[in-house]
N, C-alpha and C positions, 0 to 999 in steps of 0.2 A: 338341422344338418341334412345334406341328403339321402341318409338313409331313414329319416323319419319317412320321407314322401313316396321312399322306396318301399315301405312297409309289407303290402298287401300283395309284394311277387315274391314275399318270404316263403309259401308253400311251395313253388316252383322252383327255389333253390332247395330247398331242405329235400323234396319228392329226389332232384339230382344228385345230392350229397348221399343219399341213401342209398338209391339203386348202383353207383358207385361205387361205394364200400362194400354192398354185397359180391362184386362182383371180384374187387380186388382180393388175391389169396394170399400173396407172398408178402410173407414177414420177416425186416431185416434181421440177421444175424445177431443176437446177445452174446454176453458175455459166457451166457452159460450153454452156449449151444458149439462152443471154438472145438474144443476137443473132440465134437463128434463129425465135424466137418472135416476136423484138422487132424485124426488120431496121431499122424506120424509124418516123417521127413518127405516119405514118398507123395505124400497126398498133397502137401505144399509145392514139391516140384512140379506135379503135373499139372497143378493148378496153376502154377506160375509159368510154364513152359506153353500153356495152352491162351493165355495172357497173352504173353510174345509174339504169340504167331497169329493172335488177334488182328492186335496193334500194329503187325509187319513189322520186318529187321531188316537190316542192309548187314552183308556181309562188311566187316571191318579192314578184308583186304581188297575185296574186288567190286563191291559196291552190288553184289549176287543179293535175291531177293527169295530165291528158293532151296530149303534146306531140308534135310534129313536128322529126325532125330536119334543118339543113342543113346539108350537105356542105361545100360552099367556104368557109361560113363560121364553120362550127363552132360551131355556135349551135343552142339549143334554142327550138322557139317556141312557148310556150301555145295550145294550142287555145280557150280558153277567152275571153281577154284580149288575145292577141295579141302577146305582151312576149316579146321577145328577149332571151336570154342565153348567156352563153360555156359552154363545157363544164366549166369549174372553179368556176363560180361558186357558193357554198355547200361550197365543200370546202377543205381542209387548203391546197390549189394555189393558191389565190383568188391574183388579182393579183403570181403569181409570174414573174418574167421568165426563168424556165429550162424551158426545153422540159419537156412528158414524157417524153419520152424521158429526159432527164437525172434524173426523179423515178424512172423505174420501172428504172434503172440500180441506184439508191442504196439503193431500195428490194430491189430483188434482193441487194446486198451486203449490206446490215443483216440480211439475215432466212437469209441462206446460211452466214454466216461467226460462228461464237458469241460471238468475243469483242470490245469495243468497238473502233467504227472510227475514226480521228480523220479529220476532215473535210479535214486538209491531205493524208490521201488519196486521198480522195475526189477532190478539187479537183485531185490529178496523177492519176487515173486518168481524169476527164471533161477533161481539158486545158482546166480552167477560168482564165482570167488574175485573175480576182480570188477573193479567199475569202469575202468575208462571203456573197452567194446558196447559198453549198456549207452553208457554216458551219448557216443559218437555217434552208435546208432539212432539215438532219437535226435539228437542235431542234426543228424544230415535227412531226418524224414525232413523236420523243420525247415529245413533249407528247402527243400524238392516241393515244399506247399508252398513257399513264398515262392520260388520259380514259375510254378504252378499257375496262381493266380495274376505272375507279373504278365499274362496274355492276356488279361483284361483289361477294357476301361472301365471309368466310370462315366455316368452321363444324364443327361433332360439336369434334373436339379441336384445340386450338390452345395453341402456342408464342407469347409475347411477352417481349421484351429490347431493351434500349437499347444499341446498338452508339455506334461515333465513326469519324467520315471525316476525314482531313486534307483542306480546303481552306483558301482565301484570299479575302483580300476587300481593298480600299480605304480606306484611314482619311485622312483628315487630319491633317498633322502639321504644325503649325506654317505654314500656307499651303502645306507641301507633300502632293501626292498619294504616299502609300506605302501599298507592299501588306505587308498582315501574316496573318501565317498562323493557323488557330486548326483544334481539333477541333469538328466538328460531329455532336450527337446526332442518331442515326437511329430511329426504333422499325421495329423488325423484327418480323415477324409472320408464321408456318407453319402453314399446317394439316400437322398430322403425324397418325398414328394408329400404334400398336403390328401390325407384321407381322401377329402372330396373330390379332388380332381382322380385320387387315381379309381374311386367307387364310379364316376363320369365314363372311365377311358372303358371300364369292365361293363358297363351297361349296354355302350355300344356295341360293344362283343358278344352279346346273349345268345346268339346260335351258335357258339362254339363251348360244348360243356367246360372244358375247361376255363373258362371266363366266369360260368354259372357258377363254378366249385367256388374260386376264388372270391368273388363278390359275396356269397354265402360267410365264407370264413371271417371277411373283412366287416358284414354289417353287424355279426354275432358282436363282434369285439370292440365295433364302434363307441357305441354306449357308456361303456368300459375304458376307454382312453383316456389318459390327461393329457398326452399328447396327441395333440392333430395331425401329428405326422409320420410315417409310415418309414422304414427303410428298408432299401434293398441288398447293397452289398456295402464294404468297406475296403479301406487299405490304411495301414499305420508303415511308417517310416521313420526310424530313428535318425537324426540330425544331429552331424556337428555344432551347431548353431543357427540362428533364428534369422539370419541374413536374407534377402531376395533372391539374391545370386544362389544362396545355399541351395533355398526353396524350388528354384524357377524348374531344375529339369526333371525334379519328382511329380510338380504340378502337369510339365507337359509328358511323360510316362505315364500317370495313373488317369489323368483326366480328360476327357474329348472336347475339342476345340467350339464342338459346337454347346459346349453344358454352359448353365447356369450355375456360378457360384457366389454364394453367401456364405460372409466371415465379418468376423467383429470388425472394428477401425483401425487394426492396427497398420503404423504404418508402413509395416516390411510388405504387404500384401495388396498395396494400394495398385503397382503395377500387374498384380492378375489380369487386368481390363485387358491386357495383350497378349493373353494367351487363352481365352475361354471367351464365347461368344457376350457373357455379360458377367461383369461383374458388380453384387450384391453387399455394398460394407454396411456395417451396423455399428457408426460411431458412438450410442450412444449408449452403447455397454458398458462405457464405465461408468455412468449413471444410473442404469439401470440393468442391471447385470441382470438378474431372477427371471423379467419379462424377454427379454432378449434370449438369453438363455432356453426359455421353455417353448416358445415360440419360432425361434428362425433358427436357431444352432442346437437343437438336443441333444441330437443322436452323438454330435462327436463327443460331447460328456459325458453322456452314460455309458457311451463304447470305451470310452477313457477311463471310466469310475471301474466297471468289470473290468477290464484288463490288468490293469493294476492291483486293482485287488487281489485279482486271481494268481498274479506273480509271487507278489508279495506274501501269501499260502505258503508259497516254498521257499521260494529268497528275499531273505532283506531286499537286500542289495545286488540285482542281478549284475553279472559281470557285464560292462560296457560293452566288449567287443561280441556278446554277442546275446543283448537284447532283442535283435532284430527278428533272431529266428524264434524268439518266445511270442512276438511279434505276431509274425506268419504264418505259427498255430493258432492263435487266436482267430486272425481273420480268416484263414480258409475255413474254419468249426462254424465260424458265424457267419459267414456266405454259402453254407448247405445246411443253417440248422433245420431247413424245413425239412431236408432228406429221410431224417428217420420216421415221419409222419404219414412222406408219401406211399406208402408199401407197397412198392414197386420194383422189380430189382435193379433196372438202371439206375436206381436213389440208393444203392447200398455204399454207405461212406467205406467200409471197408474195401470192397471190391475199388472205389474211386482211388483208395490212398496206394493199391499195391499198383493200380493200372499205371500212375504217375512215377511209381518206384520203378515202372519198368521204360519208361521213358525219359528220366532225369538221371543224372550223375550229380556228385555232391566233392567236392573240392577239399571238403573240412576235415582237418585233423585235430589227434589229439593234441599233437605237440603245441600245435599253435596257442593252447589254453592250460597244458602244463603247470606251467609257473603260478597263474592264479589256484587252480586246483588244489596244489600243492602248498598254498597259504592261509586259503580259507576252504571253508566245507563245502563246497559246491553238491548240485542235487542235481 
């Protein structure tokens, strides 16, 4: 491989990995460090109000950019126009009747703890009396991270495959309400790239320590791989059905026109060729599934096997209509899980999750899921 020949500039990475770490200090936020950041409601406002004026606001009546805060009332006021507004207003919070404090609880859980949380513990760990504000709250983070991420592509080489999720949904039978169960197709999609090529693209980069860090972490691990291939980000999409037509506008939103992609033979995906600079089939999957599989499509499996998995923790059968945003947790955790490693504090996922809360809105209510809640135990 080429990190065998690469061997002997191991002390030149390790000498940078070290003096590195010495110098790095900050350590992201735990779990058990929230309530001394966070003691009370006041500490959350200011921290979120200071968020805001980061990020910049537009006044909502006059399109004003400069504001004045007040304290008692927690309200921002246009310099410009003169118009009052609350500190959530334009954000994921809008018209939420749970404290922040209660948000940036939820939020520290979601982003500290890797695997999916169900809301009925959320709702015993906030000693909430009712579920649905628990429930809605982490849906509509869920939403604001698939939002989030729909600003990206994907690109150079990429994975694509139709996986299946068990959930459920609602039908009418006969005047009555019954839930039935059904598989629901996902397109799954990885940028991956071959070890060797991307150990290549980090060698040419040697005068830049960040390159030296990198290549360091990658040849430690090489060794260690069964797979030869590395990936970088994801996106999953739940689909009505396995059509072309279905497929084609998720393919041209997540994926750049100039990537490579590789997918098995099927043949709803044979037209990819006209939407991505080349496309890579691998008819011979259903022959050889295992070699195929481990070789040129991994990651959307394995990304497939955890996610599922990690559902399935809490619901059988998650509710059809809104898989998507179990979805969107998933891939936004797994497109920063290097975050907690880098101890830095632009890498703090927490900080990432409220910055996003102050810059999305979430559309989702309870009612809309009501009816299922109310039939089976939803989490």
């Amino acid at each position: 491989s080429l990190g065998s020949w690469l061997a002997p500039i191991h002390g030149l990475l390790q000498l940078s990995q070290n003096t590195t770490t010495f110098m790095e200090k900050y350590r992201p936020m735990l779990l058990k460090d929230f309530f001394s950041r966070f003691p009370d409601e006041d500490s959350c406002v200011d921290y979120f109000k200071d968020i805001r004026l980061s990020i910049g606001m537009k006044c909502p009546k006059c399109g004003g950019t400069i504001f004045k805060w007040y304290v008692g009332s927690r309200k921002f006021q246009c310099s410009s126009c003169g118009y009052r507004f609350p500190l959530t207003k334009g954000t994921v919070m809008e018209q939420s009747h749970l404290s922040l404090s209660d948000w940036f609880f939820t939020a520290n859980m979601m982003t500290s703890i890797k695997q999916v949380l169900s809301a009925k513990e959320i709702q015993h760990q906030l000693e909430k009396k009712y579920y649905p504000p628990v429930w809605l709250m982490m849906m509509k983070y869920r939403d604001i991270m698939g939002k989030r991420d729909a600003t990206y592509k994907l690109s150079d080489e990429v994975e694509l495959d139709i996986s299946f999720f068990p959930t459920s949904s609602i039908a009418n039978v006969d005047g009555e309400d019954v839930i039935k169960t059904q598989k629901t197709p996902v397109l799954v999609i990885a940028e991956s790239k071959p070890v060797d090529g991307i150990l290549a693209e980090y060698f040419s980069k040697l005068t830049f320590p960040e390159y030296i860090n990198k290549a360091s972490r990658l040849l430690q691990k090489e060794d260690k791989m069964n797979i030869k291939k590395a990936v970088k980000y994801i996106k999953m999409f739940a689909i009505p059905n396995q059509q072309y037509d279905t497929i084609k506008p998720f393919v041209e939103e997540a994926v750049a026109k100039e990537s490579r992609t590789i997918t098995d033979g099927g043949h709803n995906l044979i037209k990819l060729k006209e939407l991505v600079k080349e496309h890579i089939p691998y008819p011979e999957t259903e022959e050889d599934v295992h070699e195929v599989v481990k070789t040129k499509l991994p990651w959307v499996h394995i990304i497939t096997g955890e996610c599922r998995s990690g559902i399935e923790v809490i619901h059988k059968d998650v509710d059809k209509r809104f898989l998507q945003l179990y979805l969107n947790e998933y891939c936004w955790k797994f497109n920063r899980r290097f975050f907690r490693d880098r101890k830095k504090e632009k890498f703090d996922l927490f900080d990432h999750l409220i910055r996003i809360s102050a810059q999305y809105t979430s559309d989702i209510k309870w009612r809309d899921y009501e009816k299922m809640a109310n039939a089976i135990n939803i989490c």
